[in-house]
C-alpha positions as CSV (number, residue, x, y, z in Angstrom):
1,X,70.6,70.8,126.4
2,X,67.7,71.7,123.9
3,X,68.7,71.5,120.2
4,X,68.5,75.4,119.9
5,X,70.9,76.1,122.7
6,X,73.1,73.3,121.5
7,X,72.9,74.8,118.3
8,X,74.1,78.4,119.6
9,X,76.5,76.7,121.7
10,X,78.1,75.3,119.0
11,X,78.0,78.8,116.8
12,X,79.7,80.7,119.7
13,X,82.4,77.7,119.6
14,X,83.0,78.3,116.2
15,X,83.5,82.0,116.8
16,X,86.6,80.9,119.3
17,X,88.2,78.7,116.5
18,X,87.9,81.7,114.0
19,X,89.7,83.3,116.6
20,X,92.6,80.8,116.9
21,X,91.9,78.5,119.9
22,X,95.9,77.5,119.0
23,X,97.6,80.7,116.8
24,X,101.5,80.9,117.9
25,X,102.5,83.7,120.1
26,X,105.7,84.9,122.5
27,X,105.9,83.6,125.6
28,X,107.7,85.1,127.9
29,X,109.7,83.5,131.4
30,X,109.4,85.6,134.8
31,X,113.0,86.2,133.8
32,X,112.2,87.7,130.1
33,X,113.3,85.5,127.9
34,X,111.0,85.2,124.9
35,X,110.1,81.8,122.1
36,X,107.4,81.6,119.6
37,X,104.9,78.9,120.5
38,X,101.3,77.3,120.7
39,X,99.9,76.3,123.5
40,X,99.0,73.0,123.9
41,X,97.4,71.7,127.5
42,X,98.2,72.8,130.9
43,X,98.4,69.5,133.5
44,X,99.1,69.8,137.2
45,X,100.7,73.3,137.0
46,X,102.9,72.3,134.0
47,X,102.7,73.7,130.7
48,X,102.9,72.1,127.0
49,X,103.6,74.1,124.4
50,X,104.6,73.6,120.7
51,X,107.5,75.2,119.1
52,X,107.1,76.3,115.0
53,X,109.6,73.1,114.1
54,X,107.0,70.6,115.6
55,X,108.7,69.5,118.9
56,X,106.5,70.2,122.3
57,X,108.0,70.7,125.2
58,X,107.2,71.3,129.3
59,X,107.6,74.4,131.3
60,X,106.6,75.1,134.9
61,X,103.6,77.4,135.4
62,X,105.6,79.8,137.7
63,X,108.7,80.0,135.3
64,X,106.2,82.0,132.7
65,X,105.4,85.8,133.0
66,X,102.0,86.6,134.8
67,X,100.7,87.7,131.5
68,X,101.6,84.2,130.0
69,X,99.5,82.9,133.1
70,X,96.8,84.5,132.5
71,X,96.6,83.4,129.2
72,X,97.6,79.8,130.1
73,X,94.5,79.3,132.5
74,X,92.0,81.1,129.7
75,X,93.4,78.7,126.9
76,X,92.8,76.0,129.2
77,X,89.3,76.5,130.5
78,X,88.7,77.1,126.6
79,X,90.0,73.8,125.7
80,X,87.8,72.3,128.1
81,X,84.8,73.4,126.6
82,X,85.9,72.9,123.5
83,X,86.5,68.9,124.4
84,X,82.7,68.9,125.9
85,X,81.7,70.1,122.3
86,X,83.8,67.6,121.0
87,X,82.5,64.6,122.9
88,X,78.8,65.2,122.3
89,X,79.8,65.8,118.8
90,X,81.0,62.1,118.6
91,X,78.8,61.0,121.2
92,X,81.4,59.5,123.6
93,X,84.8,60.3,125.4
94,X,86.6,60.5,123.0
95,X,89.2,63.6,123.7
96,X,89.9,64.8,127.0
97,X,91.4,68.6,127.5
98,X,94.8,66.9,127.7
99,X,97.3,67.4,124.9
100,X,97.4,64.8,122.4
101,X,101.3,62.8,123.0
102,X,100.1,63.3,127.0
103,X,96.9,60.5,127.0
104,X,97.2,57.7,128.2
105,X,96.0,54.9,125.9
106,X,94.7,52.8,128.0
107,X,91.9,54.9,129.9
108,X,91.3,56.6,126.6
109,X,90.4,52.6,125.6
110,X,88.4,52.1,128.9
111,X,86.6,55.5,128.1
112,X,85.5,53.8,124.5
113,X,84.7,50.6,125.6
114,X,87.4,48.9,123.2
115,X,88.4,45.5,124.1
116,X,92.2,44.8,124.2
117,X,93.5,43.3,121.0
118,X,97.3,43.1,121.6
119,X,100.2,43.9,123.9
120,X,103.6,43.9,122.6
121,X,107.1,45.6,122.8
122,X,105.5,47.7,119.4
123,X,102.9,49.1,122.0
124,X,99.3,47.8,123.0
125,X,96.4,47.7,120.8
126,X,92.4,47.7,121.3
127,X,89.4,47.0,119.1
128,X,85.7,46.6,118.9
129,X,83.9,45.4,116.2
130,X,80.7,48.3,116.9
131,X,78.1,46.3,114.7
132,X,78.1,44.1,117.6
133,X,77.8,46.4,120.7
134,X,74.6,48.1,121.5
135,X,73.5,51.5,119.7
136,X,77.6,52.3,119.3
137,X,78.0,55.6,117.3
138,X,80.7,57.6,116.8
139,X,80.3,61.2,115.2
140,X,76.6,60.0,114.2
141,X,77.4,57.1,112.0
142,X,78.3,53.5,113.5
143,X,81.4,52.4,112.9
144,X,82.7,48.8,112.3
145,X,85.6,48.8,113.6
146,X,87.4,51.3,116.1
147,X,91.0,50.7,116.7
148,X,93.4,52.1,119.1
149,X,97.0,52.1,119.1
150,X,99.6,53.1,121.4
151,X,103.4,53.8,121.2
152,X,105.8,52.0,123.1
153,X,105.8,54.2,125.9
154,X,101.8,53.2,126.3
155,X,100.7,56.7,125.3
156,X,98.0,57.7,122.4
157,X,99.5,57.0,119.6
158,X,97.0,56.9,116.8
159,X,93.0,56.0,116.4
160,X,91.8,54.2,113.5
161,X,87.9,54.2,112.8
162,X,86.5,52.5,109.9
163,X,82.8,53.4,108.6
164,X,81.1,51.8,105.6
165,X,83.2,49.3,103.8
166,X,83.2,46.8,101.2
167,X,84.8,43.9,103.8
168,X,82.7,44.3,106.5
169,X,79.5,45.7,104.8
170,X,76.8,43.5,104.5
171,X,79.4,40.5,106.0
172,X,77.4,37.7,107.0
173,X,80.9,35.6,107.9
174,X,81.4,34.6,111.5
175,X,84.4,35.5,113.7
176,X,87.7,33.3,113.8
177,X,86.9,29.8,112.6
178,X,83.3,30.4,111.9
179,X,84.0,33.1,109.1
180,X,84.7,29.8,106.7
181,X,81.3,28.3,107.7
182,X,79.3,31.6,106.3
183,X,78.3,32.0,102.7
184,X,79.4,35.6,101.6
185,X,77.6,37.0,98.7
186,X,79.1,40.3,97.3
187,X,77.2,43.3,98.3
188,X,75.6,45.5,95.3
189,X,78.1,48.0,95.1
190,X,74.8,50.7,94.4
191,X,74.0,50.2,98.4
192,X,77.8,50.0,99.6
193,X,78.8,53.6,98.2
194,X,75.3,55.1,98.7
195,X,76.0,54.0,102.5
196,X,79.6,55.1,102.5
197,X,78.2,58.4,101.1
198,X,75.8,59.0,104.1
199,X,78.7,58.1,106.4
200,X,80.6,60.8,105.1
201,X,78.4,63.4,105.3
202,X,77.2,62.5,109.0
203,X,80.7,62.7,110.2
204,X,81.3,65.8,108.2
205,X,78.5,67.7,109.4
206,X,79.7,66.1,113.2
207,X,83.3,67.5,113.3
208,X,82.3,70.7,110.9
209,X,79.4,71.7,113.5
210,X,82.6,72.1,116.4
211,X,85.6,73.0,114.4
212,X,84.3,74.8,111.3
213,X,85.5,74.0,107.5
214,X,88.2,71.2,107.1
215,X,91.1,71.6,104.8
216,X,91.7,69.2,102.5
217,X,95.4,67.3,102.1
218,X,97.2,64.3,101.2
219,X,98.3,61.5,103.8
220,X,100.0,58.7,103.9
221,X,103.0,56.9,102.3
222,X,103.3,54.9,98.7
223,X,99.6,53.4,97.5
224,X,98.1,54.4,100.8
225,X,98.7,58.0,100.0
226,X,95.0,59.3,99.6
227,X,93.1,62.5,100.1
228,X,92.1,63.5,103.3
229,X,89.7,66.0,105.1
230,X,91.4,67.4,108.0
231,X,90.6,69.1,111.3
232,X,92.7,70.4,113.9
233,X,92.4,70.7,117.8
234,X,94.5,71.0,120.9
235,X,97.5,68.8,119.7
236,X,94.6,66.5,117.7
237,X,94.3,66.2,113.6
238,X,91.0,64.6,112.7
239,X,91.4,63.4,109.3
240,X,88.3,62.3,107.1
241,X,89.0,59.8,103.8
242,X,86.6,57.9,101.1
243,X,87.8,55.7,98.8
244,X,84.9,54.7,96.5
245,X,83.6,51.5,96.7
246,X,86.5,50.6,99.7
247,X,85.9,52.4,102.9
248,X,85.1,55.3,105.1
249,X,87.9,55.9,107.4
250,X,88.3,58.7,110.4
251,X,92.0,58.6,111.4
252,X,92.9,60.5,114.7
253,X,96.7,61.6,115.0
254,X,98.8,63.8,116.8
255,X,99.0,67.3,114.9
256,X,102.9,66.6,114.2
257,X,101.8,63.5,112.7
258,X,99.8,65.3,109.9
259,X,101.8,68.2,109.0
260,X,103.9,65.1,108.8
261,X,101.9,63.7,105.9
262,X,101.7,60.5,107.8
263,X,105.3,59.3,107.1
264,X,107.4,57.3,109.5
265,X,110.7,57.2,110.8
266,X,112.7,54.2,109.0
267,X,114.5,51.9,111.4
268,X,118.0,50.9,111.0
269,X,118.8,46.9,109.4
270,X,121.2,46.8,113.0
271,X,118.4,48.0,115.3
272,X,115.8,45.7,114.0
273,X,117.6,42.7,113.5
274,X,118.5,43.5,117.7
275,X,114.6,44.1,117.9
276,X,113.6,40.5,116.4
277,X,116.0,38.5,118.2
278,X,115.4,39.9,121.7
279,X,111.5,38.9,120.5
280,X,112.2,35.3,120.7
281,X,112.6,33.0,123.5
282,X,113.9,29.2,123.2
283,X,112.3,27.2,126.4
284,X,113.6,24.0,128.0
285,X,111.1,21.9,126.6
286,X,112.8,22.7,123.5
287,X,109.9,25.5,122.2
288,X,111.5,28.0,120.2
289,X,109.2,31.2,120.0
290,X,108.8,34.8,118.5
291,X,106.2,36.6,121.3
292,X,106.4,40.0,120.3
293,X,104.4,40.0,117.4
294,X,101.4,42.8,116.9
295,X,97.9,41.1,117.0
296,X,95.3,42.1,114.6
297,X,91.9,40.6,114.8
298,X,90.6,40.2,111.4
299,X,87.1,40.0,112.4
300,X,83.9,39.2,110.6
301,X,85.1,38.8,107.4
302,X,87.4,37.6,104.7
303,X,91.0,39.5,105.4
304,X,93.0,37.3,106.8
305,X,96.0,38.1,103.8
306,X,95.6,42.0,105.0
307,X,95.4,41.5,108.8
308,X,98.4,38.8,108.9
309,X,100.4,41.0,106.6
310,X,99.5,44.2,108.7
311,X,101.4,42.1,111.6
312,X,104.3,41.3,109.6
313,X,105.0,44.6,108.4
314,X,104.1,46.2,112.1
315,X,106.7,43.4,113.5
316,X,109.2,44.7,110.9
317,X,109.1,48.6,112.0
318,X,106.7,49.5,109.3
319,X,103.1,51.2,110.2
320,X,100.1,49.2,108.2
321,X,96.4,49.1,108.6
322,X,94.6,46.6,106.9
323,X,91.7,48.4,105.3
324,X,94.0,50.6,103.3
325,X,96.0,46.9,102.7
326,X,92.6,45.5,101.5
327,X,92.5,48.3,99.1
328,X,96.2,47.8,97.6
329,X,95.5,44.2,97.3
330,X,92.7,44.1,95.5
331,X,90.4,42.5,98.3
332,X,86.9,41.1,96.9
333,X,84.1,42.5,98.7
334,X,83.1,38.9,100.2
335,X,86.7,38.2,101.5
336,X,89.6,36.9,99.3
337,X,92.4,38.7,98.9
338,X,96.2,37.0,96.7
339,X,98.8,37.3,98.7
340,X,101.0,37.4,96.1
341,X,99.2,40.4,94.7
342,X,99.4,42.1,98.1
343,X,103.2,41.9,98.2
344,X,103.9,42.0,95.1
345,X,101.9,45.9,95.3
346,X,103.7,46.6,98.3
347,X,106.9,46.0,97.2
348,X,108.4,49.7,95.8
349,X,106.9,50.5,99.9
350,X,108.7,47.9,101.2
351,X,111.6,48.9,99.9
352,X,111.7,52.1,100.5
353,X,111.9,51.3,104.4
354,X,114.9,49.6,103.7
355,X,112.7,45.7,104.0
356,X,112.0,43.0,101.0
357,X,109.5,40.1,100.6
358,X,110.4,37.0,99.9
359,X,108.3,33.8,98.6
360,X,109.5,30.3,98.6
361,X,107.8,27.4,97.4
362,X,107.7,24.2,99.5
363,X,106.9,20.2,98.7
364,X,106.4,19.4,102.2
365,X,106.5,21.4,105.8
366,X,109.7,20.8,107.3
367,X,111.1,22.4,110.6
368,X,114.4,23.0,108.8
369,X,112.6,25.3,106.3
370,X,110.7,26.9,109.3
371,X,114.0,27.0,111.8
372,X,115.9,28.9,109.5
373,X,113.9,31.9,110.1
374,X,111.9,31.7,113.6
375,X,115.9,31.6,114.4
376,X,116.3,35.1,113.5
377,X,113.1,36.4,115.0
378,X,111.2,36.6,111.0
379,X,107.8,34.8,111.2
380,X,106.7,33.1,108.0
381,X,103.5,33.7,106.4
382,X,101.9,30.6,105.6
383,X,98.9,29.9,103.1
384,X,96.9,26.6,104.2
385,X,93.5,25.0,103.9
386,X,92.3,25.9,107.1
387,X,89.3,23.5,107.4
388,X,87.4,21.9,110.4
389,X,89.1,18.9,110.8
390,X,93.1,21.0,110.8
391,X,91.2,23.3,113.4
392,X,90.4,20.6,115.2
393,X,93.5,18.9,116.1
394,X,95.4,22.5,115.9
395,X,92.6,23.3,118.8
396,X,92.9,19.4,120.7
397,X,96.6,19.8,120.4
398,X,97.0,22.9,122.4
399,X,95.0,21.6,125.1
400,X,96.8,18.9,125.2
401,X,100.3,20.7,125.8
402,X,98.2,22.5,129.0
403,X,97.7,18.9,130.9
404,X,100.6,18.3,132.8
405,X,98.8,17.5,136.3
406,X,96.6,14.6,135.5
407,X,98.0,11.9,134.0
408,X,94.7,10.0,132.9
409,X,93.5,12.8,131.0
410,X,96.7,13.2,129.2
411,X,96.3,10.2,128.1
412,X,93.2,9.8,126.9
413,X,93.4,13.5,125.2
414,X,96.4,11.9,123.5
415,X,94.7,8.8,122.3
416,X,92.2,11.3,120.8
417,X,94.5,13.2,119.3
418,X,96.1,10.4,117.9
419,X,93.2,8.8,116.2
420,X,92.3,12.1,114.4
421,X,95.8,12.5,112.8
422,X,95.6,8.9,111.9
423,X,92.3,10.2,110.0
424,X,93.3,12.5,108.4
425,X,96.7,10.7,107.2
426,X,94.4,8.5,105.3
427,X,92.5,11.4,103.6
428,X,93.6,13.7,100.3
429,X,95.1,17.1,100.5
430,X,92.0,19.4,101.4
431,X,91.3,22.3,98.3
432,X,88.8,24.7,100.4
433,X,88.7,27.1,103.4
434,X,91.7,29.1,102.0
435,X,93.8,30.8,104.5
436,X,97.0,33.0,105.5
437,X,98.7,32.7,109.0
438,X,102.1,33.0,110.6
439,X,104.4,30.6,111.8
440,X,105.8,31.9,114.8
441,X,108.1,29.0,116.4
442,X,108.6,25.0,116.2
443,X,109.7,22.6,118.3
444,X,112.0,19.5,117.2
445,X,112.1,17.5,119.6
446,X,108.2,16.6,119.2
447,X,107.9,17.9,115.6
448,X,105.5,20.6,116.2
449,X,105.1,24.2,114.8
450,X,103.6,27.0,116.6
451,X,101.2,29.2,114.6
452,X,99.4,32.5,115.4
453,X,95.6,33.4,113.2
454,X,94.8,37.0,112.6
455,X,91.7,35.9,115.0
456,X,92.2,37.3,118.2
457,X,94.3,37.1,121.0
458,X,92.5,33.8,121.7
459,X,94.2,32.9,118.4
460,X,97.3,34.5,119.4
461,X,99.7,30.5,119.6
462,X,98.5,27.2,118.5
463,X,100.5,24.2,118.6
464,X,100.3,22.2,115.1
465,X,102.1,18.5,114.7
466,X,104.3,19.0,111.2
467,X,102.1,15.9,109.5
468,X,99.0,17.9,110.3
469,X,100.7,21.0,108.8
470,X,101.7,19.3,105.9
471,X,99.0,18.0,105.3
472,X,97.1,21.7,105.2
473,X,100.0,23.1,103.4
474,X,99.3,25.0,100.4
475,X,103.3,24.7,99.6
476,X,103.9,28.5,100.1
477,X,106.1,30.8,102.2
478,X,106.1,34.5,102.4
479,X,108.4,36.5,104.5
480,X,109.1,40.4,105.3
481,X,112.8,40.5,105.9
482,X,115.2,43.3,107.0
């Protein structure tokens, strides 16, 4: 399509908004009764519609008056066109003329070319890290990460795209282990806001071009309540933020969501404490495990305190995102971020969902200290010194619990093994390569922990001896507790 056409396509769209693409009228049955409502997506002859309290609901196409039918199939060609606009707006599939609650997350993933990040009972959850794909743009700017999340029933339940931002910005940290290898310098703060500026217009401009002016309101819950630009379509609320000198954000929710303000629903102390117990598994070889715990893959740069604490509070019923948690705790631009700080900020939020932090200080890493919460289904934060050499027989260690076939291998894996703890036994506590994690299980019978890195689903369970842990320790625990 030639810019000029495009650019009257898009006028003419406008012109159907102004018209209200989704006002509320009467519907009326083939029978005659009547309800106020807005229609939301028509899907193999069944209608969605939205009644004026914010709950959607199905009716049969052949239950509504001809009239009604009429206007069904019009509303739905319309939406179609109005998703085409849409998609070469952002420049990939990224709506569909379904209603919002109705997509399925994962072919919406597929459709973005987002790698899958986690699967748990709190729903499934994909990323990419766009700085590292090919020419990836969305709405005209590139983003560095996009993030989608379902709900437990594996359909849409929120998008999460971050633009410009003082963590990844400029990053020149690897991923996983490799992010302690890379010098980061802080980025001049002139060329992070100037290029968190340009973001914001380009995506402005994007979304304004298709759905006309936003309206401006607040989102969000406690010190993540921020300003927000918003736009509305089908069932969709596209909502625009800047902080200065933190990020450029472009959160996709359901419409309810937003006229919601972002809050969610509190869980009972007696359902989660059900929740976390029916998480955890104890096997025959004596492992005792929490599996159902959110991943979030920090990627290249320093936020491993947000990330780890974005799983924590995700595990305890609580929604997080760990750029806004960057932002409440301080983060630095080049990585490092107090943990303390973080949960200490948090805590009035905390609270108000009915949870509180805890922090206990520890001489030595004992599985009697650890037992008493895996046992309940609460993984521990854990600060360490994760360096090369704890890495290293974290990573041999692992392996080595996979080698049950071939007995010569086992052994000399072990022997290996063994002579690197030995070496380390004889070295002093390590002071660098500063790092938060979760302990997610241990094992007493062969004196192992089980710990899970905001790294990846490669990252997701590593097996560490309790002398090696010790030795990494940093003497801290933190924990999220119902």
């Amino acid at each position: 399509m030639s810019r000029n056409r495009l650019v009257i396509f898009f006028l003419l769209l406008a012109c159907l908004f102004a018209q209200g693409a989704e006002s509320e009228r009467t519907f009326r049955s083939n029978t005659g009764q009547e309800i106020r409502a807005t229609f939301l997506g028509l899907a193999d002859e069944t209608v969605t519609l939205l009644r004026a309290d914010g709950k959607s609901f199905d009716v049969p196409m052949d239950k509504l008056s001809e009239e009604d039918q009429n206007y069904v199939r019009e509303m739905d060609q319309r939406f179609i066109i109005e998703a085409k606009a849409l998609n070469e707006a952002a420049g990939r599939e990224i709506v569909t003329g379904e209603e919002f609650t109705k997509i399925k997350a994962l072919s919406l993933a597929k459709a973005l070319g987002l790698p899958a990040e986690s699967n748990s009972v709190h729903g499934r959850s994909w990323r990419l890290y766009a700085a590292y794909a090919k020419d990836y743009k969305l709405f005209g700017a590139m983003p560095y990460s996009v993030a989608l999340y379902s709900d437990s029933d594996r359909n849409l339940d929120n998008i999460s795209i971050v633009y410009a931002n003082k963590g990844d910005f400029g990053s020149t940290a690897g991923f996983a282990e490799e992010h302690f290898n890379n010098g980061d310098e802080p980025v001049p703060e002139a060329s992070l806001q100037e290029a968190m500026d340009q973001d914001e217009k380009t995506i402005t401009d994007a979304l304004s071009s298709v759905l006309g002016e936003p309206v401006v309101q607040k989102y969000g819950e406690g010190d993540a309540r921020r300003s927000v630009s918003r736009w509305d379509w089908n069932g969709y609320a596209f909502l625009l933020s800047k902080e200065d000198l933190e990020y450029v954000s472009l959160f996709i929710v359901s419409k309810e969501m937003a006229d919601n303000g972002g809050k969610s629903t509190k869980i009972s102390d007696a359902e989660l404490k059900q929740s976390l117990l029916e998480g955890m598994e104890r096997e025959e070889n004596g492992d005792v495990l929490i599996y159902e715990i959110p991943m979030v893959d920090q990627g290249p740069k320093g936020y491993c305190v947000p990330a780890t604490i974005e799983r924590a509070l995700r595990t305890m019923g609580m929604s997080a995102d760990m750029y806004l948690l960057a932002m409440i705790g301080e983060s630095k631009s080049n990585g490092g971020t107090s943990t303390e700080l973080l949960l200490e900020n948090l805590k009035s939020d905390v609270s108000r969902k009915g949870r509180r932090t805890k922090i206990e200080e520890h001489d030595s890493v004992k599985i009697r200290d650890i037992k008493h919460y895996i046992d309940q289904g609460i993984p521990i934060l854990w600060q360490l010194c994760s360096t090369d050499k704890y890495n290293d027989i974290a990573n041999l260690n692992t392996v080595n619990r996979t080698i049950v076939d071939d007995p010569v291998k086992k052994e000399a894996t072990q022997a290996k093994l063994d002579k690197k703890i030995s070496d380390i036994s004889e070295l002093p506590k390590p002071d660098d390569d500063y790092h938060l994690c979760m302990i997610i299980g241990y094992n007493e019978l062969t004196r192992e922990i089980a710990v899970s890195d905001s790294w990846g689903r490669e990252y997701e369970r590593r097996w560490v001896p309790v002398e090696v842990a010790d030795w990494a320790s940093l003497g801290q625990f933190f924990m999220i507790l119902p």
